[in-house]
N, C-alpha and C positions, 0 to 999 in steps of 0.2 A: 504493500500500500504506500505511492506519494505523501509523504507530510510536507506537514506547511514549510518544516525548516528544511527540507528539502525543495521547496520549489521557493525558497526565499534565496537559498545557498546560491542555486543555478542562476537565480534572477542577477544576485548582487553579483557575482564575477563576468556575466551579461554588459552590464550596467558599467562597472570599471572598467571592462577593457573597452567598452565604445567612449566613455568620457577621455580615454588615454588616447584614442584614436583621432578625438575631435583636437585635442592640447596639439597631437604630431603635425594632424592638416595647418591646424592653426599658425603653425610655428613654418610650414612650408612656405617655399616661393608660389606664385599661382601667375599665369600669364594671359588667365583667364578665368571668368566667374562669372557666369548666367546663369540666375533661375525664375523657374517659369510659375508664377504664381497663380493659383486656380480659387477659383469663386470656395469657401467653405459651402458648404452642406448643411441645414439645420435639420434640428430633430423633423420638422414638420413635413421638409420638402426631402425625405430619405428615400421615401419610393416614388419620385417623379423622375422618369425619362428624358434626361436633358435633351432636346433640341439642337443647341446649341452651347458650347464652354471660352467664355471671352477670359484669353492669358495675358495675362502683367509680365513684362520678363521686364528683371532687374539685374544690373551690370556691375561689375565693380566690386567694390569692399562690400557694400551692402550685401551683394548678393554672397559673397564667400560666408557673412555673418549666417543670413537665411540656409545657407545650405550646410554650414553646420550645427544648426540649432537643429536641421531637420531628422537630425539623426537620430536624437533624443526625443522626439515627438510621439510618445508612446502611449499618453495617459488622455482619459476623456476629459473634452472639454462645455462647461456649461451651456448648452442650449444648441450646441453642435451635435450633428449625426455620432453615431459609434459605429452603425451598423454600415455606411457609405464611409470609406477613411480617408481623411485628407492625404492627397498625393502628394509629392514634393518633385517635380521634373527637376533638375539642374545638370547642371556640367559643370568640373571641377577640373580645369587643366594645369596639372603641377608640375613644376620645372625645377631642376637641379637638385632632385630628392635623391635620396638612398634610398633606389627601388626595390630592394631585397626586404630592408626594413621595411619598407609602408608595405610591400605585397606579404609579409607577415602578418603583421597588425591587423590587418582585411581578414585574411584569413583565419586568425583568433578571434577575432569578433564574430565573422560568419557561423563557426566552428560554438562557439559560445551560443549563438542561436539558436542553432540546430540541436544542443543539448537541451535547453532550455524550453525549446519546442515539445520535444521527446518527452522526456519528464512529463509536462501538461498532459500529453495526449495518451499517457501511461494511467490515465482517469477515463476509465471506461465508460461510465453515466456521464450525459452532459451537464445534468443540473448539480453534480456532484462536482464536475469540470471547475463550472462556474462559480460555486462559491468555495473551493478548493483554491481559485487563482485568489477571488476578490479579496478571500479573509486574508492573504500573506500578502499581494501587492493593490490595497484598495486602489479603484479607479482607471488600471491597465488595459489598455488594450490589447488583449495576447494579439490578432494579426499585425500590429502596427510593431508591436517587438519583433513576429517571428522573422519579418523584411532582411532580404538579404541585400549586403550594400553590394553594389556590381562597380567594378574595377578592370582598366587594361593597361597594362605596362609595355605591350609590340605596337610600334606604333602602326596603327592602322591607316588603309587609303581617307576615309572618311567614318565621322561619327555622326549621325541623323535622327531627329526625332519627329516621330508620326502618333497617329491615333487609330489603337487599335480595338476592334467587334472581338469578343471573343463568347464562346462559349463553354458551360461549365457542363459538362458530362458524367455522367453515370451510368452504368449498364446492371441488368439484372433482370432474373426469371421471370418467367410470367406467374409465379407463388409472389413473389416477392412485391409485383405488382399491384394483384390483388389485395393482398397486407395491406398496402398501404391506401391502395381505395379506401378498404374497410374501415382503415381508422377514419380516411375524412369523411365517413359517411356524419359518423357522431359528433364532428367540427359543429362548429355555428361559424356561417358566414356573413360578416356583417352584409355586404354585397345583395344580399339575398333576404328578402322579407318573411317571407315562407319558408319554413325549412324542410316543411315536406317537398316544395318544391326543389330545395337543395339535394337532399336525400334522393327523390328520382332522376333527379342528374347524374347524382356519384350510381346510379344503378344502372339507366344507359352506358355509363362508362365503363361497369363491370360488367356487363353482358359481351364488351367488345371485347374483353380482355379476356375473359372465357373463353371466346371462341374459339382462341389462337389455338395450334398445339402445344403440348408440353413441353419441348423443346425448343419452342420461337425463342432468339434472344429480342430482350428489348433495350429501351434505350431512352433516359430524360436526356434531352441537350438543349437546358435551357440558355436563354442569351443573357450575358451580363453586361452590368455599364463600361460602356468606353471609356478605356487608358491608355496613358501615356505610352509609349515605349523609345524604345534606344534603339535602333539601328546600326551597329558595326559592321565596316567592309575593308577585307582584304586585297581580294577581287570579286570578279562577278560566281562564282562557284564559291570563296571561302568567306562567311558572311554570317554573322549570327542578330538573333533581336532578345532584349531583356526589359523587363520592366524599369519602366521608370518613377517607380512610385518613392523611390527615393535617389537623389542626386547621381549622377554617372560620375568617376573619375578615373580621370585621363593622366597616367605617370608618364612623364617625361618624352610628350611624342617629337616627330620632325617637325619645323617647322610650317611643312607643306599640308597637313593634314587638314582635309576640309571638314570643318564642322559646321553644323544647322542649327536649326533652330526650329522651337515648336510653334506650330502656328495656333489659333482660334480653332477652336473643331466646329462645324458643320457639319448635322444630320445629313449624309447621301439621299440622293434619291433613289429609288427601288430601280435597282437595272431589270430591263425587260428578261435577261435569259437570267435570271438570277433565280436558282431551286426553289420553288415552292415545297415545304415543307408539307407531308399529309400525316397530322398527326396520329394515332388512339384517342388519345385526349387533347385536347388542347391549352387546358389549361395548366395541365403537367407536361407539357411539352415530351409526352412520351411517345416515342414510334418504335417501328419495327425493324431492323437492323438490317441489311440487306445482307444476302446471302453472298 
């Protein structure tokens, strides 16, 4: 069983080695500091679909200040989202570091993460989860801790920042399916006036899931909010993307490396050959897995 002084232990050497890491950048040269500031999120507006995200990008000292405060931005703030978490896009270009040292430092903090993640998720029950973190680090956000910082030290062709759709997926039986109808049949939905009429929704929906065979795989892949990402290019085959829910840095590249810049995001419009989705449900974004 996780105790408390156990997920306090992993929290605080978490905790020290990112404050030691914030003192090293700090103390670095930089020949470069942008970050891309995004609207907060309040509690009320946590399930609205942005349209649209207008970015503030800040230059300079300021911005090296923002992007290392963002590293520590781990704790809920009053009247702000939890469930939606504030992103931190930035770039951090450092020049005439001890790149063994800082690409250490990253990696013990990462490293730090990743145990501290572990630990948490070694709590089986989520309500157990939950007040398991809150009674040893009140007010924490475990996602916004478990972030890993993203780091390159080869100097790459270019570094670029976009706006990426993604989707969060799950697979599972058609047992497992049904289970889970089952429970929302007994839900109350606000959405819904009637709940007998609720109740005969979730039972059209389990008659379709019946039908399948036993062996159908299925599959939620539902869409999540647009984020930031990083972009790195070697060439056009060696090329990776990372999130950028917290600041990029960049050790000691060439002077020629081209970097971007994130723009304003704008909702696309629906391309004509773009898959329509057919779901089971549609409200669980469940379908059927192709063969």
């Amino acid at each position: 069983m996780v105790t408390k002084v156990q997920i306090r232990s992993q929290f605080d050497l978490m905790n020290e080695l990112t404050l030691r890491l914030i003192e090293e950048l700090n103390e670095c040269e930089f020949s470069r500091a942008e970050y891309y500031q995004l609207p907060d999120v309040s509690s009320l507006d946590e399930n609205k679909v942005p349209e649209s995200i207008l970015v503030s990008k800040i230059t300079g000292a300021p911005a090296q200040k923002a992007i290392l405060n963002s590293f520590s931005d781990i704790y809920k703030k009053s009247g702000l989202s939890s469930r939606v978490l504030k992103r931190h896009p930035g770039l951090l270009v450092i020049k005439n570091a001890d790149k063994q040292a800082l690409n250490n430092r990253i990696a013990q903090v990462n490293k730090a993460k990743a145990s501290f993640k572990e630990c948490i998720l070694a709590i089986d029950n989520n309500d157990a989860r939950f007040e398991a973190v809150h009674n040893a680090i009140p007010n924490l956000i475990t996602l916004a801790a478990y972030r890993k910082i993203h780091s390159e030290s080869e100097s790459p062709f270019s570094v670029r920042f976009t706006w990426m759709h993604k989707h969060a997926t799950k697979t599972l039986t058609k047992k497992m399916a049904l289970e889970m109808l089952d429970k929302s049949a007994s839900y109350r939905n606000p959405r819904m006036i009637d709940q007998q009429k609720w109740q005969s929704l979730v039972a059209q929906e389990q008659l379709r899931v019946a039908s399948l065979g036993e062996k159908e795989k299925l599959r939620i892949r539902r869409p999540t909010r647009v984020s930031p990402q990083v972009n790195v290019r070697y060439t056009a085959q060696n090329r990776y993307h990372v999130s950028a829910a917290l600041p990029f840095i960049l050790i000691n590249p060439e002077p020629d490396v081209k970097l971007g810049i994130l723009p304003d995001y704008k909702k696309p419009e629906a391309h004509p050959r773009k898959r329509e989705y057919d779901f089971l449900v549609d409200r669980l974004y469940l379908e059927q897995v192709d063969r």
